[in-house]
Backbone as numpy.savetxt, mean C-alpha at the origin, in Angstrom:
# Nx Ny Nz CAx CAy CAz Cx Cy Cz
-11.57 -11.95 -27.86 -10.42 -11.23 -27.38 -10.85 -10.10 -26.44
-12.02 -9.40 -26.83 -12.51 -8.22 -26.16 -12.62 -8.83 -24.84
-13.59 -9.80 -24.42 -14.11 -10.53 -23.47 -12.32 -11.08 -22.44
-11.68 -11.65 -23.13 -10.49 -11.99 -22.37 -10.14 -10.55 -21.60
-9.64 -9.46 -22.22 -9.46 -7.81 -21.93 -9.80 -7.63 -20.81
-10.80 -7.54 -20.98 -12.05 -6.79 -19.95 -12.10 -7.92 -18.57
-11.40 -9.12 -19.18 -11.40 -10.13 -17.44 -10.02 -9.60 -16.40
-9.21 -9.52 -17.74 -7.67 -9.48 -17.19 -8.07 -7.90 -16.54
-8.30 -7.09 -17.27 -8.76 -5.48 -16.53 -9.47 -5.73 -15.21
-10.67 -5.78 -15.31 -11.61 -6.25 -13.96 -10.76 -7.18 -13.01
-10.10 -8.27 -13.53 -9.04 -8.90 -12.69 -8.26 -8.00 -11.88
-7.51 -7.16 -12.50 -6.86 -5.93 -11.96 -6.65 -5.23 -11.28
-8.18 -4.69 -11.54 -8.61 -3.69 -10.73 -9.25 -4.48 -9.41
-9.69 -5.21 -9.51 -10.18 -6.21 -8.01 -8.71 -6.01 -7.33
-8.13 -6.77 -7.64 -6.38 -6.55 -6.79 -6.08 -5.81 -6.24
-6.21 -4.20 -7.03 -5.96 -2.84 -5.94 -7.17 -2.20 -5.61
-8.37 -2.95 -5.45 -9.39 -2.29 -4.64 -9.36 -2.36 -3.41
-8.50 -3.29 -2.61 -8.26 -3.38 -1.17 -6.76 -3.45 -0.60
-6.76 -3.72 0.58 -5.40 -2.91 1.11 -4.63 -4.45 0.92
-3.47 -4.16 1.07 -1.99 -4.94 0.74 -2.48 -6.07 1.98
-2.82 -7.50 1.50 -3.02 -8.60 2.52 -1.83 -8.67 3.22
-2.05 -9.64 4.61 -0.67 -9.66 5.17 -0.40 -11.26 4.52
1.06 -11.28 3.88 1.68 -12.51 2.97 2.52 -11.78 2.13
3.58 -13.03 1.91 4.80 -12.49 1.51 4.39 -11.72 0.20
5.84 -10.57 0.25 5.45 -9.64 -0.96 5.70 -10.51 -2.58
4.13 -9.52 -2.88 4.16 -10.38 -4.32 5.20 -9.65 -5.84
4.82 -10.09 -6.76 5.83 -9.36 -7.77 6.37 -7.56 -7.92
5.12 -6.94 -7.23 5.61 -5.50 -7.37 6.16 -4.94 -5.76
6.29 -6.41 -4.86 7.09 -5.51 -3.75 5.84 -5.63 -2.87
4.59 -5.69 -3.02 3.68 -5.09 -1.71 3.69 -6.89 -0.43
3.55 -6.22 0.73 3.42 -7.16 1.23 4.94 -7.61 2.30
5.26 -8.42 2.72 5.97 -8.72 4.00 7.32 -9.47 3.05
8.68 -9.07 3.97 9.79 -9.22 3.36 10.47 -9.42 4.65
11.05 -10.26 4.34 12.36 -10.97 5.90 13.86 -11.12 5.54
14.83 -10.77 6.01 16.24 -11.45 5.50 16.80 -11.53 6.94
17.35 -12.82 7.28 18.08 -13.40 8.45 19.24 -12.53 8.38
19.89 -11.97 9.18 21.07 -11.11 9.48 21.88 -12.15 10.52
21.93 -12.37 11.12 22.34 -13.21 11.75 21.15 -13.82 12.92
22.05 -15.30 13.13 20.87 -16.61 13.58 20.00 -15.78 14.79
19.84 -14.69 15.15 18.94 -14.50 16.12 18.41 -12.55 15.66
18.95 -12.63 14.30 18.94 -10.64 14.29 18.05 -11.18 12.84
17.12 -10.21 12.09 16.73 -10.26 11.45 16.32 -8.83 10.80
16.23 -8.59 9.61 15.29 -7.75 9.15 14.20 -7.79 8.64
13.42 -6.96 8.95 11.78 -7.14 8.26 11.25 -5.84 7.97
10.62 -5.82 6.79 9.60 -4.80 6.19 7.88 -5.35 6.07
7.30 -4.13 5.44 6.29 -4.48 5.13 5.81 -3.58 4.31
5.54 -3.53 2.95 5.02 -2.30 1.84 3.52 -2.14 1.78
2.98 -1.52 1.94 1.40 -1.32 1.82 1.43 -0.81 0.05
-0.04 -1.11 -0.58 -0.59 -0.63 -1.60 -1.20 1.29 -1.09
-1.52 2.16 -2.08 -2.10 2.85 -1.83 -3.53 2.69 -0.73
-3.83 1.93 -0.81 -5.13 1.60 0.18 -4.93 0.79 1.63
-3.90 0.58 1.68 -3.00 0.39 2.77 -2.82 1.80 3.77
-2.88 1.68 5.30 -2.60 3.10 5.80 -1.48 2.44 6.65
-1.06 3.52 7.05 0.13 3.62 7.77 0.35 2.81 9.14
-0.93 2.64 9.88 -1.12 1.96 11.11 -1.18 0.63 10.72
-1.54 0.32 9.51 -1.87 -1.09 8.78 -0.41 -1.48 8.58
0.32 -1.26 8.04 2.10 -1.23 7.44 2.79 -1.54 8.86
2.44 -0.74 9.95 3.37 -0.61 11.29 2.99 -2.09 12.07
1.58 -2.14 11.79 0.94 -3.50 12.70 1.38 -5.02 11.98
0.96 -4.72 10.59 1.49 -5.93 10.20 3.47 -6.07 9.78
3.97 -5.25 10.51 5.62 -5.64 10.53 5.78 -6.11 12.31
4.86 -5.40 12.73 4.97 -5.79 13.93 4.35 -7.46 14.60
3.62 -8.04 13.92 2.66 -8.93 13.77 3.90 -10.14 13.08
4.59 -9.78 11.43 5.96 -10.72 11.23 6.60 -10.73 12.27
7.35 -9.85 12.86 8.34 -9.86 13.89 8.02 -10.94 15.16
6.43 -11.00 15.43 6.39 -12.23 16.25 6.31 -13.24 15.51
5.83 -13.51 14.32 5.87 -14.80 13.77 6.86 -15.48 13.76
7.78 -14.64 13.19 9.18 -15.05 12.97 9.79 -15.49 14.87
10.18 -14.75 15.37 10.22 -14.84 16.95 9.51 -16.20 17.24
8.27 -16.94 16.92 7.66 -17.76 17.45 8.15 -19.04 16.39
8.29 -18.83 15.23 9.03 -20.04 14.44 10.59 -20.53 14.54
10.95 -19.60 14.94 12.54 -19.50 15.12 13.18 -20.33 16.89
11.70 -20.51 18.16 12.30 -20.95 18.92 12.25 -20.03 19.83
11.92 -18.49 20.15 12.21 -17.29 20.63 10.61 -17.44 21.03
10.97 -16.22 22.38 9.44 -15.67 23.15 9.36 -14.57 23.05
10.67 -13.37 22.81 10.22 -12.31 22.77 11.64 -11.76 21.44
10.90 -10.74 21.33 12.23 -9.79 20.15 12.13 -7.92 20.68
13.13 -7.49 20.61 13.20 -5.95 20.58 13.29 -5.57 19.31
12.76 -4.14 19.03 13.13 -3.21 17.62 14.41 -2.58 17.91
15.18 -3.28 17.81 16.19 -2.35 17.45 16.30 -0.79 16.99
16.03 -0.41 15.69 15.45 0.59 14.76 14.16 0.27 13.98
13.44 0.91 13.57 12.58 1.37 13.01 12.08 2.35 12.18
11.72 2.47 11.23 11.44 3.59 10.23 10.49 3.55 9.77
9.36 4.36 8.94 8.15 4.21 8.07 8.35 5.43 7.12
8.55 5.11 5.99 8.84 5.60 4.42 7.27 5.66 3.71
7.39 6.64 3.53 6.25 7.87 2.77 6.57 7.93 1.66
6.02 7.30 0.48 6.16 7.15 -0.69 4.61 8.18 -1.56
5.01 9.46 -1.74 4.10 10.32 -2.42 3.35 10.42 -4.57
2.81 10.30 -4.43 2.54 10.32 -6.06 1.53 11.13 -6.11
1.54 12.16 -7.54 0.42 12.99 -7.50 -0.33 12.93 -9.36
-0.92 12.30 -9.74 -1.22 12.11 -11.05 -1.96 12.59 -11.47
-1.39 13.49 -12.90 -2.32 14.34 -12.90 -3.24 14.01 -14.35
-4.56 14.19 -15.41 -4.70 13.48 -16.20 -6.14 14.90 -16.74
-5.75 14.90 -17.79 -6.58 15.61 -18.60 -7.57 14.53 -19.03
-8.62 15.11 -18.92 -9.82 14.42 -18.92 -10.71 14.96 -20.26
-9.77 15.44 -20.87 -10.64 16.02 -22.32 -11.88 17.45 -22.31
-12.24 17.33 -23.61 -13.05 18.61 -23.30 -14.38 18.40 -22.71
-14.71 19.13 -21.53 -16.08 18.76 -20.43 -17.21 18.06 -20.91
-17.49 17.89 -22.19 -18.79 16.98 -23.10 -18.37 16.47 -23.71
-17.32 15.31 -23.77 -16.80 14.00 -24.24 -16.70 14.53 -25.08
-16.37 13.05 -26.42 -15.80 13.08 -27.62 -15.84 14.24 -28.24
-17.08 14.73 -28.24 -17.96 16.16 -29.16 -17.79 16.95 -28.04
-17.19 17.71 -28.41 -17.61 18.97 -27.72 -18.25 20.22 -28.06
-18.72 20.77 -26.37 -19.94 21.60 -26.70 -18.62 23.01 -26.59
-18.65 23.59 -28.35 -18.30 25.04 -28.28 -19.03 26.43 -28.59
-18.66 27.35 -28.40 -19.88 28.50 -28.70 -20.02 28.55 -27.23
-20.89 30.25 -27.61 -21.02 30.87 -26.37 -22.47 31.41 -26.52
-23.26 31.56 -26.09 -24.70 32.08 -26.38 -25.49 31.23 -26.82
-26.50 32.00 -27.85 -27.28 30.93 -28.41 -27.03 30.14 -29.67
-25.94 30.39 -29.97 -24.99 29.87 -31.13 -23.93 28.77 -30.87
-24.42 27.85 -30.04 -23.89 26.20 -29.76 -23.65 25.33 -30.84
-22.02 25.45 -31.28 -22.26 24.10 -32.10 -21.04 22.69 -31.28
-20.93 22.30 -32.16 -20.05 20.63 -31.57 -19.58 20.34 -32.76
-17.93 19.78 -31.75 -17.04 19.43 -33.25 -16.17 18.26 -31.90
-15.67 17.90 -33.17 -14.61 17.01 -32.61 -13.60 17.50 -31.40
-13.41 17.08 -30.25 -12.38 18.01 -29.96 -10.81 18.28 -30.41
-10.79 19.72 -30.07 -9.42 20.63 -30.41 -8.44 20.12 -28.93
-7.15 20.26 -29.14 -6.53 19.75 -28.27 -6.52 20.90 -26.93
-5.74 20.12 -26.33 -5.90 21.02 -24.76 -5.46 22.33 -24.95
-6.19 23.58 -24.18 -5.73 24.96 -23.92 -6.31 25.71 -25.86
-6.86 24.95 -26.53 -7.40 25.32 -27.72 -8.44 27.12 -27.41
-9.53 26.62 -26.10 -10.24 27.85 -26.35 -9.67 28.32 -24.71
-8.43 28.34 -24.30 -7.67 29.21 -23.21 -7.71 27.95 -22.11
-6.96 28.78 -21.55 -6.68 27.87 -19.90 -7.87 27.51 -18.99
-8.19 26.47 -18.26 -9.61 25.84 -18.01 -10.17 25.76 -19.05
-10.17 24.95 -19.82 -11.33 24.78 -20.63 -11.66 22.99 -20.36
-10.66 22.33 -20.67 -10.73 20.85 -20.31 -11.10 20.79 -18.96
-11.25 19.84 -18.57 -11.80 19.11 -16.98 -10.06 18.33 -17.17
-9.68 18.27 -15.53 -8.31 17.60 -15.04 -8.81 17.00 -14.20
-8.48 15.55 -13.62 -8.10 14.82 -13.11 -7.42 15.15 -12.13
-7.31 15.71 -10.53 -5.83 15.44 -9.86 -6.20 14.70 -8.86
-4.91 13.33 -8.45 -5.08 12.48 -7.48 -4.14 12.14 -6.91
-3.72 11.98 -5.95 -2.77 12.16 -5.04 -2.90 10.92 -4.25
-1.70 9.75 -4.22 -1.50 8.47 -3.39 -0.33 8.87 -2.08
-1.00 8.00 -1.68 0.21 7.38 -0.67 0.70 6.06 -0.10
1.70 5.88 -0.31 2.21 4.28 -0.24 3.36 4.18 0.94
2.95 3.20 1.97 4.09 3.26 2.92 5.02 1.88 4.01
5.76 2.10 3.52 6.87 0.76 3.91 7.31 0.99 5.17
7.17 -0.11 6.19 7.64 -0.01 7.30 9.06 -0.99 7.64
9.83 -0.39 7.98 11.23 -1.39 7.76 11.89 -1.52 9.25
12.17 -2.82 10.09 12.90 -3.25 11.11 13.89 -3.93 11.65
14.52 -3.55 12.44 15.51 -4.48 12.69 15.37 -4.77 14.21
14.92 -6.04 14.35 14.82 -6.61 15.42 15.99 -7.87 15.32
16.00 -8.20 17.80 16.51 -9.05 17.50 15.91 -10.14 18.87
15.76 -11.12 18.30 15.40 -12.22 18.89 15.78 -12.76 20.19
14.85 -12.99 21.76 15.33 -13.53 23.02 14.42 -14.12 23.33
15.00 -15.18 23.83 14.02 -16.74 24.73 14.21 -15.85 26.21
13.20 -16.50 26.82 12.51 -16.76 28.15 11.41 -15.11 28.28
11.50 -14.83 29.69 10.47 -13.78 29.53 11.26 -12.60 28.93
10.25 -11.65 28.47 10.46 -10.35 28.42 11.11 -9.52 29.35
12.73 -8.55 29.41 12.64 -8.06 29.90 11.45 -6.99 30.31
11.63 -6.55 31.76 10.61 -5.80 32.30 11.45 -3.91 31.84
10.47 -2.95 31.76 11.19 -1.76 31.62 11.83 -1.56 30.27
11.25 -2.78 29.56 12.24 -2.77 27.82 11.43 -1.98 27.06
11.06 -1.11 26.67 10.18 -0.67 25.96 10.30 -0.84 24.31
11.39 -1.65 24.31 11.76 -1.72 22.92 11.63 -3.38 22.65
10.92 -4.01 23.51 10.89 -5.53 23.86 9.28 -5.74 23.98
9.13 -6.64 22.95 7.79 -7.59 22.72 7.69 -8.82 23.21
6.51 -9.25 23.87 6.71 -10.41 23.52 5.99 -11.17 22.53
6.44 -12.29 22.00 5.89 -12.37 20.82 4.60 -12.99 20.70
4.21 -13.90 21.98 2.73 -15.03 22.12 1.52 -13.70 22.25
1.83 -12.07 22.80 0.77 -11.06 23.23 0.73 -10.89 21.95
1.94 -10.45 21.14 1.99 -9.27 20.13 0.57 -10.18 18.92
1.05 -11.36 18.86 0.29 -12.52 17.82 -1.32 -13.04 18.09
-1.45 -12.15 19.81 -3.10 -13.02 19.98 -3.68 -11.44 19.74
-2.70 -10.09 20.18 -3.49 -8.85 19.80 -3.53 -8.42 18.48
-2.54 -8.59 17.68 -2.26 -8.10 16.49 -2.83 -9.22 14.97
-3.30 -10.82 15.28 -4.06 -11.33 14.02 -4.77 -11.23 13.73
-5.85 -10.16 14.50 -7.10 -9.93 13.74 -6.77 -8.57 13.45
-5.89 -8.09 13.00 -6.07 -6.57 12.92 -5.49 -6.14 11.52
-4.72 -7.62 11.03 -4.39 -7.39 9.53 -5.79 -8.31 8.35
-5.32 -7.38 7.60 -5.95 -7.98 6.27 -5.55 -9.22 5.56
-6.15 -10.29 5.54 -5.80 -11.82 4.89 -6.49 -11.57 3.60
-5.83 -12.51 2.89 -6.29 -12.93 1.39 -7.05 -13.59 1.63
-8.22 -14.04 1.29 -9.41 -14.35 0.94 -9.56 -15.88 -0.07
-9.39 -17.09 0.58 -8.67 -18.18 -0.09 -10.37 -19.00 -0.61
């Protein structure tokens, strides 16, 4: 049973050691999300993991938006709107008293060790804390889909065959 534990853990933790692959989002949301709005309008996101950055989130929504554009029959799409959502967490975690289980109390040459006493026992600082601070960030669009060339002067207009030969090496794939 121990041995099963310790796979499913290490399993785990492999998962969020690297940034949010580009592929549809999996059970907790990370990853690429589409809903047809109408036959040529679409919406699209993209959620990064903490190890995900922000340029990573923007490229790979921008990167769907041609896919989609190029499966659908279309050469180019505009962003309509655009947004990128800053999702903050700050966790904080008492880490017990500074010499593990036993701790070292006494002051001078009169050191002894006991079990530890709970937090703030011998005053404020005495435990070691933990603080860590994430950031998680969703990029959300509404584009909409046009055949033939790109208008010229569109600045809000991709086309989708550039966006897909500059932008597939620049996301992160799963590893098959």
């Amino acid at each position: 049973m121990r041995i099963f534990l310790a796979a499913v853990l290490t399993a785990g933790l492999a998962a969020c050691a690297t940034p949010t692959p580009f592929e549809p989002a999996d059970g907790q949301g990370y990853g690429f999300a589409d809903q047809k709005i109408e036959d040529n309008r679409y919406r699209i996101s993209f959620r990064g993991n903490s190890l995900t950055t922000r340029e990573q989130v923007e490229t790979a929504l921008l990167l769907r938006a041609a896919e989609i554009t190029l499966e659908n029959g279309y050469d180019h799409f505009f962003v309509v709107s655009d947004e990128t959502e800053t999702e903050r967490r700050t966790r904080v975690t008492d880490l017990g008293p500074r010499y593990g289980a036993f701790g070292y109390y006494g002051f001078g040459p009169f050191p002894y060790y006991a079990r530890g006493f709970g937090p703030g026992f011998f005053g404020p600082g005495f435990n070691d804390v933990d603080i860590r601070e994430t950031q998680r960030y969703t990029a959300i669009a509404f584009v909409v889909l046009g055949r033939g060339p790109k208008p010229e002067g569109d600045l809000t207009a991709y086309d989708a065959r550039d966006v897909q030969k500059n932008l597939s090496g620049a996301v992160v794939r799963r590893e098959k």
